[in-house]
C-alpha positions in Angstrom: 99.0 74.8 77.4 101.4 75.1 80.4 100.0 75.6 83.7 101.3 79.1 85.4 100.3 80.6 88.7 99.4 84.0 88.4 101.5 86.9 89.4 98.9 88.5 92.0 95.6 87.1 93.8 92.6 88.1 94.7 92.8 90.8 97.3 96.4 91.9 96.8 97.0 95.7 96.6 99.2 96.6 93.1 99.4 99.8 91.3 99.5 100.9 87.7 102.5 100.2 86.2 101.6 102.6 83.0 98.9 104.7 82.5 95.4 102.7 81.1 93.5 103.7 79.0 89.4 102.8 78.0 89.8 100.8 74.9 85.7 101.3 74.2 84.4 98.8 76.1 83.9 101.3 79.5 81.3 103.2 77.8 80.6 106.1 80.4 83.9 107.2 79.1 85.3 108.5 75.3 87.6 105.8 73.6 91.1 106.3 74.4 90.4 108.2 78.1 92.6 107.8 80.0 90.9 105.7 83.3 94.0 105.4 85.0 97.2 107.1 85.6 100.7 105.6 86.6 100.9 104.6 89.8 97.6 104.6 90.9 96.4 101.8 93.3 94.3 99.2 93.2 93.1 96.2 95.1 92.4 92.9 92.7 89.1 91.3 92.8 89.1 88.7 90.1 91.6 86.4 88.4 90.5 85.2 85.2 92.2 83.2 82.2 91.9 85.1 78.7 90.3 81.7 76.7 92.1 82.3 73.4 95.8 83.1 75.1 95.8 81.7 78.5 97.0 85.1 80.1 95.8 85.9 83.2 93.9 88.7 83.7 93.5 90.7 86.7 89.7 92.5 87.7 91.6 96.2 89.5 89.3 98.0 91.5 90.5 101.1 91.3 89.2 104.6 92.8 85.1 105.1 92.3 84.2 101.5 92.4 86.4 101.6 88.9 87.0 98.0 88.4 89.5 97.6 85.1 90.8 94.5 83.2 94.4 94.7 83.2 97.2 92.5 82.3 100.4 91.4 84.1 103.0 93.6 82.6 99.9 96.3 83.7 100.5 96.5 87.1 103.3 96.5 89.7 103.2 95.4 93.3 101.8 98.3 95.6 105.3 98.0 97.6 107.6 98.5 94.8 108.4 102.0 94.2 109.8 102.0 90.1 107.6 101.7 87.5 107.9 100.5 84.3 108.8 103.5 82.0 109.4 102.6 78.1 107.8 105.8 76.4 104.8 103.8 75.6 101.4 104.1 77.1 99.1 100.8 76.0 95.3 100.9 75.8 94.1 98.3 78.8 91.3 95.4 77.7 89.0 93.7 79.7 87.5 96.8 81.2 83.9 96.2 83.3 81.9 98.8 84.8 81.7 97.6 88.9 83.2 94.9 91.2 79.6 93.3 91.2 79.2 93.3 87.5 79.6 89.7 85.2 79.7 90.8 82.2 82.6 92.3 80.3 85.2 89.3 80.6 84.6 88.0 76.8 86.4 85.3 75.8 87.5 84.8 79.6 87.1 81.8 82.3 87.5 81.9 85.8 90.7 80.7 87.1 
């Protein structure tokens, strides 16, 4: 496997680039919520590798302490003003509970 830098780090502020939704792993919340809308922001607090893949994937904490799993075509930089709009809406992996919690990044290693 080719060796990529990430898109973001640790600490960077980014926004939604589509709305997320819980695919059942954020279980204070019905399958399918929506957590997140478009263009909501965020401040990263973990890069991690998806095992299986190798994509990165990015730890958002997001309003409440709401700390979300995304993916790279997930989120935008906070300074850029489009956002991606293809008529779909994709259901976000990955999704832990707090910034402090461990658990939740399945199949996942620490970049």
């Amino acid at each position: 496997m080719e060796t990529i830098n990430p898109r973001f780090e640790r600490g960077q502020r980014v926004r939604a680039a589509q709305n997320l939704f819980n695919d059942g792993t954020y279980c204070e919340q019905l399958a399918h919520a929506m957590l997140v809308r478009r263009g909501e922001a965020g401040d990263i607090v973990r890069v991690a590798r998806e095992a299986g893949s190798g994509r990165f994937v990015y730890l958002v904490e997001f309003a409440l302490n709401q700390v979300i799993g995304c993916l790279e075509y997930e989120l935008m930089p906070w300074c850029t003003s489009g956002s991606r709009n293809d008529g779909e809406d994709r259901v976000s992996g990955f999704v832990i509970q707090s910034a402090s919690a461990q658990t939740g990044l399945r199949g996942c290693a620490i970049a």
